[in-house]
N, C-alpha and C positions, 0 to 999 in steps of 0.2 A: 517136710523139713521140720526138723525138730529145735524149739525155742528151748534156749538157755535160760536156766532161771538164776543161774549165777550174778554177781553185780560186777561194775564196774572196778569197785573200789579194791581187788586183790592184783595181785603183783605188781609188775612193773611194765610201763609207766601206768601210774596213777594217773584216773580222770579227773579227778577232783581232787582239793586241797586237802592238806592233814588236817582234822580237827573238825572239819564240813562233816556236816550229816544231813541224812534226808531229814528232820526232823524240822518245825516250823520255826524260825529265828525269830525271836523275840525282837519286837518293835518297840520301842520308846515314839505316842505322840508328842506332836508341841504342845508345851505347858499351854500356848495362848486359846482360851476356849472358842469352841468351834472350830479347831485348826485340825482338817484331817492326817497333814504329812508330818510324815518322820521329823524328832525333835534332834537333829546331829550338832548344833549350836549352842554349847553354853555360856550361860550369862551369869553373873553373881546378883543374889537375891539383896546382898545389903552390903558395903564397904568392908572389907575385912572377913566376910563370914567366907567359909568352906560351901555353906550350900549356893545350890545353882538352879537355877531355871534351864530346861531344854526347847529351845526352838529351831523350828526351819530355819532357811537362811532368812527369808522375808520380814520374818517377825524377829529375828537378832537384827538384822539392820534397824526397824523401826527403834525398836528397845533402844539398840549403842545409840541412834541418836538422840533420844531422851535422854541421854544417860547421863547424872551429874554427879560427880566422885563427890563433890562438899555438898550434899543437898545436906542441909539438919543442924549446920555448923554455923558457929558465930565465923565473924571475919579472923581470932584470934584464934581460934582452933584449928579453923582451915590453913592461914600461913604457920603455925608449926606443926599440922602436919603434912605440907609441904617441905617443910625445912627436914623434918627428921626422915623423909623419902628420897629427899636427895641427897641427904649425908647416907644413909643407907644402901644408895645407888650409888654411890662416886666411884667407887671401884669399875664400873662398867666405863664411865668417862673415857676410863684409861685407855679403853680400847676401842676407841672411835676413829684414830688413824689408822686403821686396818680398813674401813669402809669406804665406799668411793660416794661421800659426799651425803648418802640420803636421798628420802624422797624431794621431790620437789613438785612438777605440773602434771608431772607426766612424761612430759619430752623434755624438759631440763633438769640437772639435778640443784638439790637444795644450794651449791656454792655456787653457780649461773646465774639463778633467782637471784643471790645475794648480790653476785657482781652485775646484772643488769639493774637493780635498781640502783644503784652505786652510780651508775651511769645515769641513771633517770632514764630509765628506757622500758616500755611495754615486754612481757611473758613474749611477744611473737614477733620482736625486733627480728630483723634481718640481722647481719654478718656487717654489711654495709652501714648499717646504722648505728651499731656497734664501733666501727671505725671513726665516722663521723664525729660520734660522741665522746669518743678517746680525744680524739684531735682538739679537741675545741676544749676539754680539758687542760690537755698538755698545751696550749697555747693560753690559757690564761693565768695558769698555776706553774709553770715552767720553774727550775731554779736559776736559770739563764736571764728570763723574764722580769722575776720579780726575786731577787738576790737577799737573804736576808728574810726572808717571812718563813717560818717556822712552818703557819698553818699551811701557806698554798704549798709546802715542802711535803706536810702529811695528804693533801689533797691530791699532789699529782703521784703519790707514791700511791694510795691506793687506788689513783686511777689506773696505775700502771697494772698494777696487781689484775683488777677487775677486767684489765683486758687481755691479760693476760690465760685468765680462767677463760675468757670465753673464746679464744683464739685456738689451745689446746682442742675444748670440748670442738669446736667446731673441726679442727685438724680431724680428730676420731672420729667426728658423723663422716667427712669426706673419705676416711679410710674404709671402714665399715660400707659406706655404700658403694665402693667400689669394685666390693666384689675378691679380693685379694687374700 
């Protein structure tokens, strides 16, 4: 039987990707010394510069947690250039009702967090508890209750709110795990 010394790589279908060669793909290691893996993460060397550091993941997680944007700065350089990053970012504001909420724990989103502490209630409040604390709420801030007071007016209005977010979010875990 006679071996083909032709390759893979003519006509159709191709074995391999366009642009792939047998040839040895250059490696980038991690910048961090003594780090034998691949550097696929980069990090910026100084505030503002173009250059970067490459690291594995291990050594990009250590780094981002060192990491402090105002290291070098007075208090007064640090809050304006905070100020001029958020005027330069406003335009993005604009489009954060398109997203559902943000991160938050994990299993709540960032508006759940807000409306359970709202309520004074633990990340791993129950549904139940949730209710409870509504209640006890709208029973001491009521406008029915207490007729005439402005503040328990904004108190039970955001409690309404607060339970209101977490009422929804909960609806959605019960749909979702329902399988439908």
């Amino acid at each position: 039987m006679a071996r083909s010394s032709r390759s893979n790589d003519w006509g159709f279908p191709r074995w391999r990707g366009y642009g792939s060669s047998r040839d040895a793909q250059p490696v980038r290691l991690c910048d961090r010394v003594g780090c034998e893996r691949p550097g696929k993460c980069p990090a910026p060397k100084s505030p503002n510069s173009p250059e970067r550091w490459m690291f594995c993941e291990e050594h990009a997680a250590e780094y981002n947690r060192g990491w402090d944007y105002f290291a070098g700065l007075s208090a007064e350089e640090a809050a304006q250039r905070e100020a001029n990053e958020k005027r330069d970012a406003s335009g993005y504001r604009e489009s954060a009702h398109y997203g559902w909420a943000g991160s938050g724990d994990g299993s709540r989103s960032r508006d759940e967090m807000r409306a359970l502490d709202l309520l004074g209630l633990d990340t791993d409040a129950s549904f139940e508890d949730v209710k409870k604390a509504w209640r006890k709420i709208a029973k001491e801030s009521h406008p029915d209750v207490r007729p005439n007071d402005a503040e328990a007016a904004k108190t039970f209005q955001a409690g309404q709110a607060a339970f209101n977010v977490l009422r929804v979010a909960e609806e959605n875990r019960e749909w979702k795990g329902s399988g439908i």
